[in-house]
N, C-alpha and C positions, 0 to 999 in steps of 0.2 A: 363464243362460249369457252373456247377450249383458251382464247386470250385471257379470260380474266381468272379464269386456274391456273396457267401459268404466273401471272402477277403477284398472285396470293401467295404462291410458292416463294417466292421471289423476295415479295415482303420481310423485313425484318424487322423482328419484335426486338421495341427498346423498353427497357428498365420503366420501373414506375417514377423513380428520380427524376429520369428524362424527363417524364409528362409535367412532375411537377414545376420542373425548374422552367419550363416552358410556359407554367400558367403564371409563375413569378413573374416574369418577364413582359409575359402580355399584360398584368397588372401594375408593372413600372412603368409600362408605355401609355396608359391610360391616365396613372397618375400625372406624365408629362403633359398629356393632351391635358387636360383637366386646366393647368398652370400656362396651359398656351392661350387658354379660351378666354382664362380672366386676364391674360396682358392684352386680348386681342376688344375685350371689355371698355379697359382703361384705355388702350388707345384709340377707340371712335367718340370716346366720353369726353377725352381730355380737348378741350379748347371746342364742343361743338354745343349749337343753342340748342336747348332740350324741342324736340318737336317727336311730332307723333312715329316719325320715321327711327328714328334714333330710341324710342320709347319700344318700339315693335323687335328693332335688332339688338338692345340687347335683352329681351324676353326671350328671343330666339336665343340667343348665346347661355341664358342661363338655362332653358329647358334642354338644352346639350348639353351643358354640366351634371344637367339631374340623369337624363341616360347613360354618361357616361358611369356617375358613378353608382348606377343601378348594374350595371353594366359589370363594374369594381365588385358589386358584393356578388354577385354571379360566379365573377371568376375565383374569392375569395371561398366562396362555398365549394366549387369543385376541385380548388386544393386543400381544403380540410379533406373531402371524401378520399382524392388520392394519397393525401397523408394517413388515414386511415386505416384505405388499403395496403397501403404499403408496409406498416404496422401490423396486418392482418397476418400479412405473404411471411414477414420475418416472423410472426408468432408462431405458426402454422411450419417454416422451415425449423425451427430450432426443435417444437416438439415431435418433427422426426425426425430430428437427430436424437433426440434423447430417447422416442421407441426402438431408431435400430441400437442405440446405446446397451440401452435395456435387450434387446434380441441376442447382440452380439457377447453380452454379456454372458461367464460360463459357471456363476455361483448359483449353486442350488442351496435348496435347505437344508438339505442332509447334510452337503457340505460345512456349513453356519452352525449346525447341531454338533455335528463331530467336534468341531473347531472350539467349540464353547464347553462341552465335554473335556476336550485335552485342556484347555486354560483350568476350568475346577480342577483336575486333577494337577495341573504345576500349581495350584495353588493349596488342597491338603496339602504337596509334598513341603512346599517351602513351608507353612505351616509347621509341620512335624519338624522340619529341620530347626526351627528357629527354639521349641518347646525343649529339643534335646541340648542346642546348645544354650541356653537361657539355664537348664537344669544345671547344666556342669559349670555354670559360672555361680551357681548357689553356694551361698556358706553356711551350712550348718550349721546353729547358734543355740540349738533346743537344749544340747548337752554340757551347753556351760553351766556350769554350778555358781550359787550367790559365793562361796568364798573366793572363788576364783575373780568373780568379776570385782570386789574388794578390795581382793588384793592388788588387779589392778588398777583403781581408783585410787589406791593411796600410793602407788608408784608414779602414777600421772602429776598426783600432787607434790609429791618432792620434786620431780625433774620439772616441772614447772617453777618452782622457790629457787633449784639451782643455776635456770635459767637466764630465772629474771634480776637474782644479785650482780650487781655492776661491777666489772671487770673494770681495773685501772687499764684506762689509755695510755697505752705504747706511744708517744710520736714516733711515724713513719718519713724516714728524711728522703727525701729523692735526689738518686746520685745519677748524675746527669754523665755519659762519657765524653772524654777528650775529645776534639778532634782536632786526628793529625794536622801535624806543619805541613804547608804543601811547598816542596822544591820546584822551583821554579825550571833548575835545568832537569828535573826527572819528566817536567810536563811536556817541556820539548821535546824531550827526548821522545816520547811516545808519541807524538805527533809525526815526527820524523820515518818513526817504525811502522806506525797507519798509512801515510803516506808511503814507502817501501813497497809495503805490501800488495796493497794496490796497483802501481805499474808495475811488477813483478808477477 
């Protein structure tokens, strides 16, 4: 008794991965077996006379095809369920992560109300600021009188007539400047004095 609590103790729990990847496996090894049966088929078939012996084995060989792959959907069904669960265990971890999320979390509503309160109120203030200056970029226009706007309407129109009379074109000639002679021994020279300078 006290052996098989110790065992248990003992025991390590592997991943659901593990189990699945394990039931892959056993269904890749069956798919092999499967492919072994039908060459093991062809090869009592190939070169022997049909008799009742040869009739019987391979009935045998194909009704072990069919276990096996009854076999295949078995193991096929028990890794949908561990895919499943496994699907389950990560749904199940994530949403508590997001309750102690939530737990750990330290926004209240009051908080949320305050905060939305202080936003309205930057928002009258920027309101009122935009109203005052929007006012003082206003022009005044109520106190123009019609002579006045006349009078500049017939100013508009001469300085437009004096505008638009054709000025005789000036040609503009483009004086391009000299450029210096270059001396030949002034360039050496200066090479000479770069050079000076340098091992100096």
């Amino acid at each position: 008794m006290f052996r098989r609590c110790y065992r248990r103790k003992n025991k390590q729990t592997q991943s659901i991965a593990t189990y699945i990847n394990d039931m892959k496996n056993l269904d890749h090894t069956l798919e092999l077996m499967i492919g072994r049966v039908k060459q093991d088929i062809i090869r009592i078939t190939r070169g022997q006379k049909p008799t009742k012996h040869l009739a019987r084995r391979r009935l045998m060989y194909k009704r072990h095809i069919q276990n096996i792959e009854e076999r295949r959907n078995h193991v096929l069904a028990r890794t949908l369920q561990l895919e499943n669960l496994h699907l389950n265990e990560l749904q199940v971890r994530s949403l508590k992560n997001v309750a102690d999320a939530h737990r750990s979390s330290s926004l209240n509503t009051e908080d949320v109300e305050e905060l939305i309160d202080k936003l309205d109120q930057f928002k009258d203030d920027f309101d009122d600021i935009n109203d005052m200056l929007t006012k003082d970029l206003d022009f005044d226009t109520a106190d123009l009188s019609e002579e006045e706007l006349l009078k500049e309407l017939e100013n508009c129109i001469t300085e437009n007539e004096t505008f638009s009379v054709k000025k005789e074109e000036v040609p503009v000639e483009l004086v391009f400047p000299e450029i210096p002679a270059v001396n030949k021994v002034d360039v050496w020279r200066r090479k000479f004095d770069e050079k000076v300078r340098t091992v100096v």
